[in-house]
N, C-alpha and C positions, 0 to 999 in steps of 0.2 A: 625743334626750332626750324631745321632747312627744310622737312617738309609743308609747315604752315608758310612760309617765302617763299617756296615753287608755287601752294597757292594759292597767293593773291596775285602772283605775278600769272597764271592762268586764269584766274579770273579776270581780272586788269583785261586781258588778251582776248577772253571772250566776250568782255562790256564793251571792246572795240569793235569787235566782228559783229554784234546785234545793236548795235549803236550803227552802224552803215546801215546793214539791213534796215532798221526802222526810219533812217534818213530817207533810201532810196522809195520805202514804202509809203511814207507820207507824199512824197511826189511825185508816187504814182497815184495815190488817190487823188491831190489838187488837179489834178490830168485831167483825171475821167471827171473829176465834177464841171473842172472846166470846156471842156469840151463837149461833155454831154449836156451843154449849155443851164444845167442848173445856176451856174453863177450869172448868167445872162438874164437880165431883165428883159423879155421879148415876148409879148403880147399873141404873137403866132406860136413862138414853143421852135426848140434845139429843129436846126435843118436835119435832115435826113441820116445825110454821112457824120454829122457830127454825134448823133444816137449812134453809130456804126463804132467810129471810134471812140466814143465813150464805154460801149459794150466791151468794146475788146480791150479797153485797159483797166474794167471793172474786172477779166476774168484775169488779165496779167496781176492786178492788184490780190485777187484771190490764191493763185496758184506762189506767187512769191508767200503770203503768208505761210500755205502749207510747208515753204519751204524751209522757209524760217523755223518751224516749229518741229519738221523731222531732222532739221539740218545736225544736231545735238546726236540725235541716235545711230546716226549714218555715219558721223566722223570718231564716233566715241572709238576709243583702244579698247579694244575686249581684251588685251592676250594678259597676260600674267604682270607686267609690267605698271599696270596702272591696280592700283590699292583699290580703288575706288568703283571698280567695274560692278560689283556687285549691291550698290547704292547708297555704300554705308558711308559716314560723312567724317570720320576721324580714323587713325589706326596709330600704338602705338607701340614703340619697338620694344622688343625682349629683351634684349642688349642694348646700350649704347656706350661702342668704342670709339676711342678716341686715340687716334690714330699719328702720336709727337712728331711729324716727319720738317725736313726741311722742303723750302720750296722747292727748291731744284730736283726732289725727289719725287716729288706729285705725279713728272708723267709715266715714273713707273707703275702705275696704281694700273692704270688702264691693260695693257698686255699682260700683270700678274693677276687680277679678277677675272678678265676673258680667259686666261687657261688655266684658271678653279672654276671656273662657271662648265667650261666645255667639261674637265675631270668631272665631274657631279651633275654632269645631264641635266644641267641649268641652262636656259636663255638669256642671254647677254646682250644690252644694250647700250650704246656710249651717245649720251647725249650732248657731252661738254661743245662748249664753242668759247672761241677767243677772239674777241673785240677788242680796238683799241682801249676803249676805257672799262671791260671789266672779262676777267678769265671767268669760266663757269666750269667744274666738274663736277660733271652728271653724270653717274651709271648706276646702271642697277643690274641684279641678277636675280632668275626668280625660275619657281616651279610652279607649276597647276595643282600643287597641293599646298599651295598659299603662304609659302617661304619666300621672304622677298629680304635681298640685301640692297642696301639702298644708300648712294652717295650722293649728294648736293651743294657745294661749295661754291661760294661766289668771292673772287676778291679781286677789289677794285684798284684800276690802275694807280690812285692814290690812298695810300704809299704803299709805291711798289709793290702792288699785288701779295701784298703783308695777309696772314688772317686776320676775320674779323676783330678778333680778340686775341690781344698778346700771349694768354695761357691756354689757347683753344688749337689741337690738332685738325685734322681731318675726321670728318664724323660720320662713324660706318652706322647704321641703324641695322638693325637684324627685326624682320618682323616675322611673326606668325598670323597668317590671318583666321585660321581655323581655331586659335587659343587650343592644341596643341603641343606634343612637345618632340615634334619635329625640327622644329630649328635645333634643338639643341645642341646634336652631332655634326650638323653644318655649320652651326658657330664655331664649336668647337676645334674644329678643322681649319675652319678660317685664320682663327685667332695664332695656330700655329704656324699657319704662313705667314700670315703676317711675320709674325713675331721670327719665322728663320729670315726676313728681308730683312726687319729691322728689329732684333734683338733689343729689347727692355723701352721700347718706344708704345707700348701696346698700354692704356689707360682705359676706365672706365669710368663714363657720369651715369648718374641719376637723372630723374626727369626732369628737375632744376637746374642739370647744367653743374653741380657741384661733385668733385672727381670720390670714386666710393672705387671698395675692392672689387674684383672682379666677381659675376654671380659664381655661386658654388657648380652650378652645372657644366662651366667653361671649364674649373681647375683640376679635375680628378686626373685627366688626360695629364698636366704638368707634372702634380704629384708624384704619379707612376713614371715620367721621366725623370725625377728626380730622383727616385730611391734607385736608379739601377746604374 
């Protein structure tokens, strides 16, 4: 779910950014036609210098569209951190932990991921931001072998920066993009950290969003702590 809300809110963001583009583009073209006197009624034909600058805001006109249309490939994130870099248009996690903490515990999240990311020769990045009307915590952690841990949390200043939903933790997603089963050790591992910050806080949903046991590949690790 918080991946399909980052986006639209990224798409939102870039029907802004080519929404201007195509503003600025249409009036550079009324420009050049104006001025390259095709909207002029004139029996002699556009003066000189207004062919001059009509030329030159027919190539401005030209060279912003290339611009427009490489502008997508130039700013795209390649690194490990965008799911998406490889053109596919969905991804969907292996895990999904749910994470029972109280607010006031949230900004541990940030400093205890960054050093499980750094332990596991992951790249670490913290996206959150905090506006008056709405907290965002964003991170993720991910490999070039297309393990990617993934938080996105949005809760708005009314009320009180509450979650979205009274029975909903914080929601770790664990993907694999290789459909592999490499995450499974680093879930595995995570899940125990977790669970030594906050002991019996640690839940599992389904893709629905309805709380289910944890998958078998997460519990053998507990098991083995249990019997000793």
């Amino acid at each position: 779910m918080f991946l399909i809300l980052a986006g639209w809110l990224n798409y939102l963001q870039l029907m802004g950014i080519f929404g201007g583009f195509g503003a600025v583009g249409g009036l550079v073209f009324w420009l050049t036609l104006r001025w390259s006197g095709v909207l002029t009624v004139d029996a002699v034909g556009p003066a000189l210098r207004q062919r001059r600058i009509g030329m030159w805001l027919a190539g401005a006109a030209v060279t912003a569209s290339v611009t427009v249309f490489a502008l997508p490939s130039i700013t795209m994130d390649r690194s490990c951190h965008n799911m998406f870099r490889d053109g596919r248009r969905s991804a969907s996690p292996k895990a999904n932990i749910d994470l029972d903490i109280a607010a006031g515990d949230r900004s541990k999240l940030a400093p205890l991921l960054e050093q499980f990311a750094i332990s596991h020769g992951l790249s670490f990045r913290n996206s959150s931001e905090s506006r008056p009307e709405v907290a965002i915590l964003s991170f993720s952690a991910c490999s070039e072998q297309g393990v990617v841990i993934n938080i996105h949390e949005q809760y708005w200043a009314a009320p009180e920066y509450a979650a979205p939903r009274g029975d909903r933790g914080v929601a770790i997603g664990v993907f694999d993009l290789h459909d592999g089963a490499g995450w499974q050790p680093l879930a595995r591992e995570l899940v125990a950290v977790l669970d030594a910050q906050w002991q019996g806080k640690i839940r599992f949903r389904d893709p629905m969003g309805r709380l289910v046991p944890g998958p078998a590949e997460l519990i053998p690790q507990a098991d083995s702590s249990a019997r000793r």
